[in-house]
VMD Tcl script that draws the C-alpha trace (Angstrom):
set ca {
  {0.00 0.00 0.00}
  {1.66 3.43 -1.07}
  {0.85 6.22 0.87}
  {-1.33 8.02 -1.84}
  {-3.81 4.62 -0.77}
  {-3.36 5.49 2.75}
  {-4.23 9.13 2.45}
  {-6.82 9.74 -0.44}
  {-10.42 10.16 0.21}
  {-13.67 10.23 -2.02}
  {-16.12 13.25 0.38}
  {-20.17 12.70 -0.30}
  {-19.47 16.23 -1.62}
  {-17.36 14.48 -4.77}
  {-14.03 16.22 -3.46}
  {-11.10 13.35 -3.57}
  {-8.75 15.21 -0.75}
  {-4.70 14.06 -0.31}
  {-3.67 14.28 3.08}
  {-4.88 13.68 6.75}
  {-7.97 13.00 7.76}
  {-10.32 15.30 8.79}
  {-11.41 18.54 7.47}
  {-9.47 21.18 5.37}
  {-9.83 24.06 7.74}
  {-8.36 21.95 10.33}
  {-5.56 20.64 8.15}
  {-4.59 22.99 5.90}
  {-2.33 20.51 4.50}
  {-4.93 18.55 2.89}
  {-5.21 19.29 -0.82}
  {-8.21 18.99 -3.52}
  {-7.36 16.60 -6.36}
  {-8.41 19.26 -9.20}
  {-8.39 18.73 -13.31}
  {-7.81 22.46 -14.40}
  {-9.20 21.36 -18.10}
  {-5.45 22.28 -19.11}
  {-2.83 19.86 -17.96}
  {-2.76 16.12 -18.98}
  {-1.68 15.76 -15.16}
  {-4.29 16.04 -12.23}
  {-3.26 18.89 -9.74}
  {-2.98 19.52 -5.96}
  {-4.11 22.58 -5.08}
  {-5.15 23.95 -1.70}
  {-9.15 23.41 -2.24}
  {-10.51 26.80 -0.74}
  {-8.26 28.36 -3.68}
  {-9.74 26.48 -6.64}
  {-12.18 29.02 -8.48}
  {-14.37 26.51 -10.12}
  {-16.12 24.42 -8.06}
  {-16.88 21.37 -10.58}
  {-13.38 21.63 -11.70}
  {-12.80 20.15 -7.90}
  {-15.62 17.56 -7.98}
  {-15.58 14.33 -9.15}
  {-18.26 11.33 -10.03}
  {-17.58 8.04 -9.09}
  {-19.39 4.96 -8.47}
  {-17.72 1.84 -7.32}
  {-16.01 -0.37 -9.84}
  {-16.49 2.48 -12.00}
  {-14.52 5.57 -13.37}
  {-13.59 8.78 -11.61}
  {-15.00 11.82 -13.94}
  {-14.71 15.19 -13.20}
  {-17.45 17.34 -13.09}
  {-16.43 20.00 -14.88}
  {-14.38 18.52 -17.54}
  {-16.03 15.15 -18.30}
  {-12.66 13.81 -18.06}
  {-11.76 10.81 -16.18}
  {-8.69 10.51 -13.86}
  {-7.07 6.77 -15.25}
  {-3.47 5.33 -15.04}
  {-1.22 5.35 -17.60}
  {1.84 2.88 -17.70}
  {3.89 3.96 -20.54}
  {7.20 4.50 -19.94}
  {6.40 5.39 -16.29}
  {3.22 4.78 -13.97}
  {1.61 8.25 -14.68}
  {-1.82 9.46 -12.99}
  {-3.67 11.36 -16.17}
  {-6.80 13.01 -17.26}
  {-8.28 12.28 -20.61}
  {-11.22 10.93 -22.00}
  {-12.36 7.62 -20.60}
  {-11.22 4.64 -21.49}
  {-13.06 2.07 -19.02}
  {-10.45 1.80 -16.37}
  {-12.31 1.29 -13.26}
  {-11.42 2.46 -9.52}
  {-12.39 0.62 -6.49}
  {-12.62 2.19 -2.68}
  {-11.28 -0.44 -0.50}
  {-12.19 1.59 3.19}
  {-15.75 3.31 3.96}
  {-16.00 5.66 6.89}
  {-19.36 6.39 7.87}
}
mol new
graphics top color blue
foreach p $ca { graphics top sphere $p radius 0.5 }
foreach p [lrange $ca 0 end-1] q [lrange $ca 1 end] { graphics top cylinder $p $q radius 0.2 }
display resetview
């Protein structure tokens, strides 16, 4: 388990946040997984500073893809040459959450 697995979460609110747990204000360390409609790479940003809401939000169901709101692309893995976390259009890679916290 890397520590990305330890530390990501998926909010009801369709944020995916890197970092502790517990909430943003509290931990200003914890940072918004955001596709900026720009970059072929997902960014970390610090979430309160992220003008477009959607552009922070993400769908997901389980055993199914991770699309952004905003951008209607989905966040899939890419293993050519490296192991590279992208955004593009959707392919059919599916994510699973492994942990629930209620």
């Amino acid at each position: 388990m890397t520590n990305v697995e330890k530390l990501t979460r998926y909010t009801r609110e369709g944020f995916l946040h890197l970092g502790a747990l517990g909430t943003t204000t509290l931990l200003p360390d914890t940072r918004c997984l955001v596709d900026n409609s720009k970059s072929r790479f997902p960014q970390l940003l610090d979430c309160d500073k992220v003008k477009s809401s959607l552009h922070k939000r993400w769908n997901f169901i389980q055993n199914g893809a991770i699309m952004n709101k905003g951008t209607g692309r989905c966040l899939e893995v890419e293993s050519r040459p490296s192991i590279d976390l992208i955004l593009r259009s959707c392919t059919g890679q599916r994510w699973t959450i492994k942990n629930f916290i209620k």
